[in-house]
C-alpha positions in Angstrom: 32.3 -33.1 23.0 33.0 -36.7 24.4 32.2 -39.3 21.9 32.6 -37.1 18.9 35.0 -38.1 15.8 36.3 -36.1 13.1 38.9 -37.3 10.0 40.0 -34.9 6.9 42.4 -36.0 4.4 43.6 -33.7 1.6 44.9 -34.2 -1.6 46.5 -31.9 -3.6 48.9 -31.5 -6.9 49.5 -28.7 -8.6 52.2 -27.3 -11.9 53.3 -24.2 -14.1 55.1 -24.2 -16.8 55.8 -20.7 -18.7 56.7 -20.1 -22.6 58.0 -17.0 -23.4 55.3 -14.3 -23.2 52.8 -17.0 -22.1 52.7 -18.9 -18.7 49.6 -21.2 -17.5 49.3 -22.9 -13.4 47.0 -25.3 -12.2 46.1 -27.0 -8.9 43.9 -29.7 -8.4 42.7 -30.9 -4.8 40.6 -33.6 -3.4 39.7 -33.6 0.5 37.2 -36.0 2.2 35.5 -35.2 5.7 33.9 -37.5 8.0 32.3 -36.5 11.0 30.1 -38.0 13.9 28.8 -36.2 16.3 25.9 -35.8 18.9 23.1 -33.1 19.3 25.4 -30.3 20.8 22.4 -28.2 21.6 20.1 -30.7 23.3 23.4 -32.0 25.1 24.5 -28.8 26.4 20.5 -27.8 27.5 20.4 -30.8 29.6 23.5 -30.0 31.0 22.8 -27.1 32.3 19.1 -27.9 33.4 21.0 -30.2 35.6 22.4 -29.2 39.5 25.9 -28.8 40.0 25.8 -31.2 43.3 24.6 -33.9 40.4 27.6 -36.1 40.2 27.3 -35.8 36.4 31.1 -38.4 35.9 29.4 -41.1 37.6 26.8 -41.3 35.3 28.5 -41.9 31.8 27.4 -45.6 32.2 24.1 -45.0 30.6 24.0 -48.7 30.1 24.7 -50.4 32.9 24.1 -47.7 35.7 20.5 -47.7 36.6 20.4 -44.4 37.7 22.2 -43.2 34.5 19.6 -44.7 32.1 16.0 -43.4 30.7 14.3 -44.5 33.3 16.3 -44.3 36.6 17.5 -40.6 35.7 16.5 -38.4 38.4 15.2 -35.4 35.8 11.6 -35.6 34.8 11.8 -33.5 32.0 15.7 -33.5 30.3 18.0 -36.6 29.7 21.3 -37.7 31.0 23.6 -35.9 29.0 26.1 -39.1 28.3 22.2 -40.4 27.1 21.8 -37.9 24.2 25.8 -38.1 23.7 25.5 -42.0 23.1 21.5 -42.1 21.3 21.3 -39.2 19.0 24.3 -39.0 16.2 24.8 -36.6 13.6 26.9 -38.7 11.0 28.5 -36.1 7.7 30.2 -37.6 4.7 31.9 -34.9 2.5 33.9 -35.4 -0.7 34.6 -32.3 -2.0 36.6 -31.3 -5.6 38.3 -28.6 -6.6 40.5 -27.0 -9.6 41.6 -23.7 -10.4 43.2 -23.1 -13.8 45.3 -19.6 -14.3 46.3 -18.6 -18.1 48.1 -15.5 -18.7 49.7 -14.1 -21.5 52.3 -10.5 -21.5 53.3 -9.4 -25.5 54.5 -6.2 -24.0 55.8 -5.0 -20.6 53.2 -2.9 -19.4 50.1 -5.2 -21.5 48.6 -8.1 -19.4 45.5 -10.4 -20.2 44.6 -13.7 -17.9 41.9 -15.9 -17.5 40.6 -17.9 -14.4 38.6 -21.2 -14.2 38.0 -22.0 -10.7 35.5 -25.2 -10.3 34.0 -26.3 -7.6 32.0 -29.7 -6.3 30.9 -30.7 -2.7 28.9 -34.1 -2.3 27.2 -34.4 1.3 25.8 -37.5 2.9 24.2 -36.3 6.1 22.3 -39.4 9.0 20.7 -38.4 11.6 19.9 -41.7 14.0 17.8 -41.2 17.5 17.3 -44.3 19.8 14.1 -46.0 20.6 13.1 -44.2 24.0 10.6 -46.7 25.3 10.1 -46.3 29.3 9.1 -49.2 31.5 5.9 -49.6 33.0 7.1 -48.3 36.5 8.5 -45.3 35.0 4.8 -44.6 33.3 3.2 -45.5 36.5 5.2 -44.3 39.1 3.5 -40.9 41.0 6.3 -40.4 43.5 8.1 -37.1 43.8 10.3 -36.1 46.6 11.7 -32.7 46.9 12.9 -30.4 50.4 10.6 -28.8 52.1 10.0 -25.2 52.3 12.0 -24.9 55.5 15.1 -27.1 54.0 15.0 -29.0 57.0 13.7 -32.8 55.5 12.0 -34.5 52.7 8.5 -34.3 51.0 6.6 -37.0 48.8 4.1 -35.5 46.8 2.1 -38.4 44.8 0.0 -35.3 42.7 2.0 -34.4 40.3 1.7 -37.0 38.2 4.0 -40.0 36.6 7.7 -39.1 34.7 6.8 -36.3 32.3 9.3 -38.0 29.7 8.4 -41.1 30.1 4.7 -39.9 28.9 6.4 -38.8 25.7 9.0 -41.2 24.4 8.9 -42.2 21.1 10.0 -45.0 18.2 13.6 -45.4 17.0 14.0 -42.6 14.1 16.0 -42.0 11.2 16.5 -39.0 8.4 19.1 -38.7 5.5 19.7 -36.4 3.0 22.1 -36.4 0.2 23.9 -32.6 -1.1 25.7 -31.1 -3.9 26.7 -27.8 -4.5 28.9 -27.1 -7.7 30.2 -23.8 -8.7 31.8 -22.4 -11.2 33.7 -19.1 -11.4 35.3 -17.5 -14.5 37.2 -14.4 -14.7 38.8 -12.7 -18.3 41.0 -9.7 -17.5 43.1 -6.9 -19.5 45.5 -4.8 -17.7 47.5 -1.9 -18.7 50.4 -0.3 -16.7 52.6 2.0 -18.4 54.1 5.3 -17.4 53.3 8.1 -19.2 56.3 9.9 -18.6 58.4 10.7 -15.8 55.9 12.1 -13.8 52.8 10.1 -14.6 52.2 6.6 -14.2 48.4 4.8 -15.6 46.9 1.7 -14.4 43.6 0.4 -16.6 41.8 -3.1 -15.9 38.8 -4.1 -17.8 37.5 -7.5 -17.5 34.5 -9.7 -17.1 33.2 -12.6 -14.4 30.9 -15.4 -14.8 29.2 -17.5 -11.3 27.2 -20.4 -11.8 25.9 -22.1 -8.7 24.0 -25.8 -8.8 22.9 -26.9 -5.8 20.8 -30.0 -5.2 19.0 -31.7 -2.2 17.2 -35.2 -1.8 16.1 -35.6 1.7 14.6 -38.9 3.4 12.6 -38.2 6.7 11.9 -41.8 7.7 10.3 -41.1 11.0 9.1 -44.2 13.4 11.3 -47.3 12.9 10.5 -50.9 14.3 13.5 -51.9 15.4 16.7 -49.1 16.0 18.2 -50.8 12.1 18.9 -47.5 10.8 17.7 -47.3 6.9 14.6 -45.9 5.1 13.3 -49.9 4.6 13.0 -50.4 8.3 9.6 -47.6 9.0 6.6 -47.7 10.6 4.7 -45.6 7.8 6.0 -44.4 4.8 9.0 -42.3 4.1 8.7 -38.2 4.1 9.7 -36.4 1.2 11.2 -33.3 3.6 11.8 -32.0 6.9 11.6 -33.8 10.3 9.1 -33.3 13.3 11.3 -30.1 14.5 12.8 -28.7 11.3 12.0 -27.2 7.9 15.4 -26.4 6.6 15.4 -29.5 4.8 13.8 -30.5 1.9 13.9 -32.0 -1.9 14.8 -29.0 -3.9 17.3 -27.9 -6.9 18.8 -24.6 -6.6 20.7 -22.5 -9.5 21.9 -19.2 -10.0 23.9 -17.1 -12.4 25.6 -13.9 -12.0 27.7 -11.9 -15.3 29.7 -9.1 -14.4 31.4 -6.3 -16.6 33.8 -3.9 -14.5 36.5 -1.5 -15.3 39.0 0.4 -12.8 41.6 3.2 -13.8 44.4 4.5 -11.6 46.3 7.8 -11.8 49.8 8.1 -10.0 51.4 11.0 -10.1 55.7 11.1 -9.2 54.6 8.2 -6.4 53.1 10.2 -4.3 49.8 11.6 -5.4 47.2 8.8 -6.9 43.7 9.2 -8.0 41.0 6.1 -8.5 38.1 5.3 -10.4 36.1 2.2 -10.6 32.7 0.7 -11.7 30.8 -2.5 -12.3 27.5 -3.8 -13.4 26.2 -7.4 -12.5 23.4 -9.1 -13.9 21.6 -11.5 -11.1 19.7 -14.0 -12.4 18.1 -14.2 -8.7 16.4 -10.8 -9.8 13.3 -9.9 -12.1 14.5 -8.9 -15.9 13.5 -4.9 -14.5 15.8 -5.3 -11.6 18.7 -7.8 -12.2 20.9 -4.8 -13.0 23.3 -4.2 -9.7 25.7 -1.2 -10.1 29.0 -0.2 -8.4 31.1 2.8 -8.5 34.4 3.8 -6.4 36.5 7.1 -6.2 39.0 7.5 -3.9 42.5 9.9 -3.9 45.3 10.0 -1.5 48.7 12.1 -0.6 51.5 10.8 0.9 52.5 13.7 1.8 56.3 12.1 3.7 57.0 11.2 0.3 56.1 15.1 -1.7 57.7 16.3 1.3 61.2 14.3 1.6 62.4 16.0 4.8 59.5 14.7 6.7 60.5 11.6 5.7 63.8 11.8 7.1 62.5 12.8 9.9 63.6 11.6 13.5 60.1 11.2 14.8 57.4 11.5 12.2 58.5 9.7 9.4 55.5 8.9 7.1 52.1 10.9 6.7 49.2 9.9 4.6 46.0 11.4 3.7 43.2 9.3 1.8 39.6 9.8 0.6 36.6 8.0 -1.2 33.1 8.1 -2.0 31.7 4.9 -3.1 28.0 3.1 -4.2 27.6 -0.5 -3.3 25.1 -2.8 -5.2 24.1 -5.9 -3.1 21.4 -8.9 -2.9 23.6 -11.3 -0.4 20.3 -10.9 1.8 18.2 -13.1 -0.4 20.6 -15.8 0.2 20.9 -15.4 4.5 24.0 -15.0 5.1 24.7 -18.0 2.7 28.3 -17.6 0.5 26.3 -19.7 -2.2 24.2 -17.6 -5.0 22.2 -20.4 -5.0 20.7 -20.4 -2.0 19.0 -16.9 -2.8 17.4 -18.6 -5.8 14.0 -19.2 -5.6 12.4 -22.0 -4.7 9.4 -24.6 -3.4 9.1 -26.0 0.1 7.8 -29.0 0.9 3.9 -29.1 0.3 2.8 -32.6 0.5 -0.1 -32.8 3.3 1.0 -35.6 6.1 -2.1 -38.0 7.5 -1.7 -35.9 10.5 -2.8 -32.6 8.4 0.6 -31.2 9.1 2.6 -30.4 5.7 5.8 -32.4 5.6 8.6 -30.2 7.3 6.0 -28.3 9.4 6.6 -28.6 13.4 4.3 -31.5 14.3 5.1 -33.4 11.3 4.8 -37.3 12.4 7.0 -38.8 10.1 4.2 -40.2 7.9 3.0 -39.0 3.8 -0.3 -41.6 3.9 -3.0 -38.8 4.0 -1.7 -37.5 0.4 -1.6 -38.5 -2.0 -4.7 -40.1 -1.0 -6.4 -42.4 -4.0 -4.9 -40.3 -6.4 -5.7 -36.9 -4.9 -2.8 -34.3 -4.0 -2.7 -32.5 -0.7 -0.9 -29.4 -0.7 -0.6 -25.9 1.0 1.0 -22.6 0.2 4.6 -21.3 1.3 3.8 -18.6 4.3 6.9 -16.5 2.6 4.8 -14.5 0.1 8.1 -13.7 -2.8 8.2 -10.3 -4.3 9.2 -10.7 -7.8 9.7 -6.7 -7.5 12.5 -6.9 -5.0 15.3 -4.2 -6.0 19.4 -4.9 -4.9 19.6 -2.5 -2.0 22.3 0.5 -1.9 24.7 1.3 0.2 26.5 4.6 -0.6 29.7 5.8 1.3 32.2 8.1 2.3 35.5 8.0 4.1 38.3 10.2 5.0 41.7 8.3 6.5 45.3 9.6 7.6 48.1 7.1 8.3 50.9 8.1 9.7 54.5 6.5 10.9 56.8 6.8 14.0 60.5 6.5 14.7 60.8 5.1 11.6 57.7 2.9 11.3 58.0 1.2 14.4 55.1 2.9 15.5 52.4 3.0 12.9 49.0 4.7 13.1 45.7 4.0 10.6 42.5 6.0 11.5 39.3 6.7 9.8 35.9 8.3 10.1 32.8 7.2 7.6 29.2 7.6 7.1 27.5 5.0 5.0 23.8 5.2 4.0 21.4 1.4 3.4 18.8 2.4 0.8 16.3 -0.2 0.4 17.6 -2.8 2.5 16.4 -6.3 2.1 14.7 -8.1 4.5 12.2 -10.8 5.4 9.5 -8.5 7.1 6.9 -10.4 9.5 3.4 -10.2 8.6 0.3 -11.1 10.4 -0.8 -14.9 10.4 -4.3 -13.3 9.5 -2.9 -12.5 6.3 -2.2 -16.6 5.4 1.9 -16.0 5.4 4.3 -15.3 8.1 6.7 -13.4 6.4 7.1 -11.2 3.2 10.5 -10.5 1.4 10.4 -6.7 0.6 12.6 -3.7 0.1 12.1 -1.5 3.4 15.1 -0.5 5.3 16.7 2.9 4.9 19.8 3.5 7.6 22.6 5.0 8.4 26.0 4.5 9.6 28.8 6.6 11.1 31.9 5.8 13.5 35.5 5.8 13.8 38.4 3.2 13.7 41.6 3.9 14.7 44.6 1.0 14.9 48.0 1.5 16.7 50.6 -0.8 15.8 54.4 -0.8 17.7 57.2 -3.4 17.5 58.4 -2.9 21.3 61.5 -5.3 21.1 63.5 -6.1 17.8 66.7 -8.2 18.1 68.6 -10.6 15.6 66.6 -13.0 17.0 63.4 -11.5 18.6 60.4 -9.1 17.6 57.4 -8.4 19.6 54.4 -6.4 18.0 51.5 -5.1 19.7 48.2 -3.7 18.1 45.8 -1.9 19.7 42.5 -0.8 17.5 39.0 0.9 18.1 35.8 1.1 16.3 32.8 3.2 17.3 29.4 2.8 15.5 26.5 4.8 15.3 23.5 3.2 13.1 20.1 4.9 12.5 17.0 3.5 10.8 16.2 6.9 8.9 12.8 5.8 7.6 10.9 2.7 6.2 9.7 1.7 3.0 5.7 2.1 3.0 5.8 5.4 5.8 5.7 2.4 8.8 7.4 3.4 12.1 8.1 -0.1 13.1 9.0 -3.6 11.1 9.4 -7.0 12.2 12.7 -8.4 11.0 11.7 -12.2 11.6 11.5 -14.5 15.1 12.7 -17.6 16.2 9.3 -18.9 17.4 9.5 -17.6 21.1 7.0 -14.7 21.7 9.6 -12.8 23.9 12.7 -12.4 21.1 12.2 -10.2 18.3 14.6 -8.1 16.2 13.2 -4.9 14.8 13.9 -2.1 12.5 12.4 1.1 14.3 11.9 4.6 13.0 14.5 7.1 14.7 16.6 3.8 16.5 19.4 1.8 15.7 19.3 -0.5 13.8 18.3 -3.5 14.1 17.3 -3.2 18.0 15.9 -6.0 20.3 12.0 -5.8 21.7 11.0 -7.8 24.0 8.3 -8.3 26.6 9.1 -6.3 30.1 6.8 -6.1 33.4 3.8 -3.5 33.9 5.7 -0.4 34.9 5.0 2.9 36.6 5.1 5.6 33.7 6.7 7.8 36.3 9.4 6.2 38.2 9.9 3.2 36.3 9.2 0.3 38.9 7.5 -2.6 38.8 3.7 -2.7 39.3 2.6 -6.1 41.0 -1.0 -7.0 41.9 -1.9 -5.3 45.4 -3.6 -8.8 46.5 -1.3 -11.5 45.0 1.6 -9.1 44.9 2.5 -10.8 41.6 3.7 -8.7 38.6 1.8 -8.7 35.3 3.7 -8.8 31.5 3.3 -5.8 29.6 1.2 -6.1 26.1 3.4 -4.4 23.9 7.0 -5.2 23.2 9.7 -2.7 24.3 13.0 -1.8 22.5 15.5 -3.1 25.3 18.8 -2.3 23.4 20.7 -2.3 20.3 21.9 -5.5 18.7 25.4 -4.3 17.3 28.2 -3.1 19.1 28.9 0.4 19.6 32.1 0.4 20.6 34.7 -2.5 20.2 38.5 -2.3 21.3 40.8 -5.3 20.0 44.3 -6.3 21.2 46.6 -8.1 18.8 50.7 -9.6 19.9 52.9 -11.1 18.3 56.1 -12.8 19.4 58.5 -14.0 16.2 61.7 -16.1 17.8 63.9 -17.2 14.9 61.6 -19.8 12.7 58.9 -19.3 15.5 55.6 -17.4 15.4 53.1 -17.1 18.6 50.3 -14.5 18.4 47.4 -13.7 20.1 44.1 -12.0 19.7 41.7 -10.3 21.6 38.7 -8.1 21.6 35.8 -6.6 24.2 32.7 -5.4 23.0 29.8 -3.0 24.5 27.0 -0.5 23.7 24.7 -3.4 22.8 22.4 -6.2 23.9 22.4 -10.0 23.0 19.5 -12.0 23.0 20.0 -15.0 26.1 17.0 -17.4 25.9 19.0 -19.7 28.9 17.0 -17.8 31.4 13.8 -19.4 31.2 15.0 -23.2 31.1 17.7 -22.4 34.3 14.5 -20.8 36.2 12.2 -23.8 35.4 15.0 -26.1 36.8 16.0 -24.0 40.1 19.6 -23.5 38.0 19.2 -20.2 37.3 21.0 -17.3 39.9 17.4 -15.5 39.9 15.9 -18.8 42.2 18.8 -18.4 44.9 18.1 -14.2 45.5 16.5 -14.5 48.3 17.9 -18.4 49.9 15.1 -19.7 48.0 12.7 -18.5 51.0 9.1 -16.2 49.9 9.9 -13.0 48.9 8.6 -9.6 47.8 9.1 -8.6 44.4 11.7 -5.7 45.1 11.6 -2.0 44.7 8.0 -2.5 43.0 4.7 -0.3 43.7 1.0 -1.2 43.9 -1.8 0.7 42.6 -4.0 2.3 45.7 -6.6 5.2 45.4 -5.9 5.5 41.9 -2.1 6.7 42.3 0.8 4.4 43.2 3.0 3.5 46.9 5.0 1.0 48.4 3.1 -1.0 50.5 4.1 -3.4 53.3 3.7 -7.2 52.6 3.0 -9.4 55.6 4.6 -13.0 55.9 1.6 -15.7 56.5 3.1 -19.4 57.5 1.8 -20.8 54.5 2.4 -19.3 51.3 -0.3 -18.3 48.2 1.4 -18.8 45.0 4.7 -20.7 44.1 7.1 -20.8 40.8 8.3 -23.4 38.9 10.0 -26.4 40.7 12.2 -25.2 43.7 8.9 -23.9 45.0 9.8 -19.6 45.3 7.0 -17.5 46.6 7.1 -14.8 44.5 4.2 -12.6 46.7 1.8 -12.8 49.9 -0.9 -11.2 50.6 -1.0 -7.2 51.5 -1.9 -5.6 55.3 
């Protein structure tokens, strides 16, 4: 993006030193990170709400260029994009620690015990600075709008539409800050036996145990309105928020820690080299969890054959050369859910949002917030609301159990190489934040309620097509095809609300019998019969449907990849490559494009009146096509290029 800047230095030492049957490493690295950037988000929205015939390079000069500042900027309703590139600044400070410790000690050849310290410490100081929009009086006074007429043949002023839009809603100088750590701490103490029983039999045990600790901390500064654009928390209008700004409510003041013991033990089985059987299993202990429920087991077993090797003569073999069969059945314990997606146990800890009451009535975070904490504490009397995510101190680790069978096989001596695979895995009790109805006083519940299923295929080719002294070339090819099922839900429901983003049209949803998750969405009245369109037999105007429809899956069913790699002497290129289908993704550019004229859908038909195509109207109680007449002056327009979407019916 033009105008952002990015530095990272690294520091790092490190050391070993062995004696006799005990050896001990270390590394130690600092790095620092400073970044400033702008709103990429807003900047790319108004770039595309803006005209390609725009001569966009000519406007950089926000300062100087009239027609390139707040005021002169031919869109009523988004910036200049070098305007939100040079006022709004996203400015990151990260020093971040690290040091990982490795003791080990081996008083026989086949007896091994080590111990790992890993520690881990990230300080963050985040700034976010927007500049004083404040319009001039002709830009709040100004009625004039020109746009083409209908007929594209001159220019219309229309003085009813009312002044700037933006320059009705400008706003103060503002300024937020928050400062972050996260510390970690990971410990591991292992014992590990390898010893051949004989000459036929080989054993592999490893017991061992791992501690996490997570700390993470959060002081955040929204300081709202300032007088003058002098960027710190002294320089307000009102007095400083505790959390959140007047669009956000990920941020807030909040201290964060979890812990997480694990016991585990895994035992392998080989047999001449050629035949090995598996066994694993694991217990955590989450602190995240209720003392009925912190308990999250594991278990693996898997065998396999190389059969090339009990068979020597494949082998040697001019075409197949290697053959391998493999199978497991495993159980998978897992709460990652109650953290988002986060890689930090911490973050699925429990905790508070902000609950202070602003003097608008709007809790500190919520959308709306002004920037101001004077209503409460008011004369010694606490405001405060409840969090609309009701927790379940019941929630369980959900389950995933699975099987697999593989082959992998070799060619022409392993210059062709083939993995493949088919699987079924089964989700019992899936976490998930369910919504709720606002009736109820929450938004959203954290509950156990997801039971799927998973099957597919994956298959990966790999060939070296030229190998010289000097020169290789690989080439991979691979496939996966998936097949996902919600098999029922928690509480006998057929349908559950996995959480929106705000807009009424964009839900994901677990449904009974579908795959999971799936996209619903708002569509058009249809005809139950044929599927079209039903528009209003006056207007000719199409009405929205009540209830949402499932309009796809939201994973891929089938993805095919393509991986190369060319090695010249000390030289490595590669390249990687993958397409994607049997799914829907969830575009919300539509709407802004259409508002502005951008969008394709505005240019279907020359941007003249139209009929809304292949659709039916209701007459005598069944439904027909009906022909639409053409009057000179049209009955209903959309959105700014002026469309006629319908005319009245003959």
């Amino acid at each position: 993006m033009p105008g952002d800047l990015g530095r990272r230095d690294a520091f790092r030492v490190s050391g070993s030193r062995t004696y006799g049957i005990f050896s001990a490493d270390y590394t130690l690295s600092y790095t620092y990170k400073n970044t400033n950037v702008t709103n990429q988000a807003t900047t790319y929205d108004n770039l595309l709400n803006t005209p390609s015939f725009i001569p966009l390079s000519q406007l950089k000069d926000w300062k100087n260029n009239k027609f390139a500042n707040i005021n002169g900027y031919f869109n009523d309703y988004y910036d200049n994009p070098y305007w939100t590139i040079g006022n709004v600044r996203y400015k990151t400070r990260d020093n971040a620690l690290s040091g990982n410790m490795h003791l080990q000690l081996k008083p026989t050849s086949w007896l091994n015990f080590s111990y790992r310290l890993a520690l881990t410490n990230l300080n963050r100081k985040y700034e976010n600075t927007n500049a004083d929009k404040t319009y001039s009086n002709y830009s709040q006074a100004n009625t004039h709008l020109y746009f083409s007429n209908y007929d594209g043949t001159g220019v219309v002023l229309d003085s009813s539409q009312g002044t700037k839009y933006n320059a009705a809603h400008g706003g103060q100088a503002s300024y937020y800050m928050y400062n972050f750590s996260n510390f970690l701490i990971t410990q591991d103490l292992l014992a590990t036996v390898d010893h051949s029983l004989n000459k036929d039999f080989n054993l592999k045990v490893t017991v061992g145990t791992t501690y996490i600790d997570n700390q993470i901390n959060n002081t955040y500064i929204n300081a709202g309105s300032l007088f003058f654009p002098v960027y710190n928390v002294n320089n307000l209008t009102g007095s400083a928020g505790l959390g959140g700004t007047n669009n956000t409510t990920t941020q807030s003041n909040y201290t964060e820690e979890a812990r997480r013991l694990g016991y585990f033990g895994e035992a392998t089985v080989g047999y001449r080299n050629w035949a090995f059987l598996h066994g694993s299993y694991r217990t955590d202990i989450d602190s995240r969890l209720s003392k009925d429920n912190r308990y999250i087991p594991y278990y693996d077993g898997d065998a396999s054959v190389v059969i090339s090797d009990m068979i020597p003569s494949i082998a040697n073999g001019k075409i197949v050369n290697f053959i391998k069969l493999r199978g497991a059945h495993s159980l998978t314990g897992n709460v990652s859910a109650l953290a988002s997606g986060s890689p930090y146990i911490a973050d699925g800890a429990y905790k508070t949002v902000g609950s202070l009451v602003g003097v608008n009535g709007i809790a500190v975070g919520a959308a709306g917030y002004n920037g101001n904490s004077v209503g409460f504490p008011y004369n010694g009397l606490g405001g405060f609301q409840l969090n609309t995510t009701i927790a379940n101190p019941n929630i369980k680790p959900e389950k995933v159990t699975e099987n697999e069978i593989g082959l992998e096989m070799g060619f022409l001596q392993n210059r062709i190489s083939l993995v493949s695979a088919i699987y079924e895995s089964k989700l019992k009790d899936g976490i998930v934040y369910a919504t709720i109805p606002n009736s109820s006083g929450f938004t959203q519940a954290l509950v156990n309620a997801a039971n799927t299923r998973n099957r597919g295929i994956e298959a990966e080719i790999k060939a070296t097509l030229l190998k010289t002294a000097n020169l290789t070339w690989n080439l991979g090819v691979n496939y996966t095809y998936n097949e996902s099922k919600v098999i029922s839900i928690n509480g006998g429901q057929k349908s559950l609300g996995l959480g929106t983003n705000g807009n009424q049209n964009t839900n994901a949803y677990a449904v009974l019998g579908q795959p999971f998750p799936v996209i619903e969405a708002y569509d058009w009245v249809r005809d139950s019969a044929t599927g079209k369109v039903i528009v209003d037999a006056t207007s000719g105007n199409p009405s929205r449907d009540p209830n949402l429809k499932v309009m796809g899956q939201a994973t891929p069913k089938h993805i095919l990849g393509f991986t190369t790699t060319v090695i010249y002497k000390n030289w490595t290129f590669s390249a990687t490559a993958d397409y994607r289908t049997g799914y829907k993704i969830l575009n919300q550019i539509g709407s802004s494009m259409d508002f502005s004229g951008n969008g394709w859908t505005t240019a279907l038909t020359g941007r003249q009146r139209f009929v809304f195509p292949n659709s039916v109207v209701m007459q005598g109680g069944s439904m027909s096509t009906t022909r639409i007449s053409r009057p000179a002056t049209p009955t209903s327009t959309f959105g700014p290029a002026c469309i006629t979407l319908s005319m009245p019916t003959t």
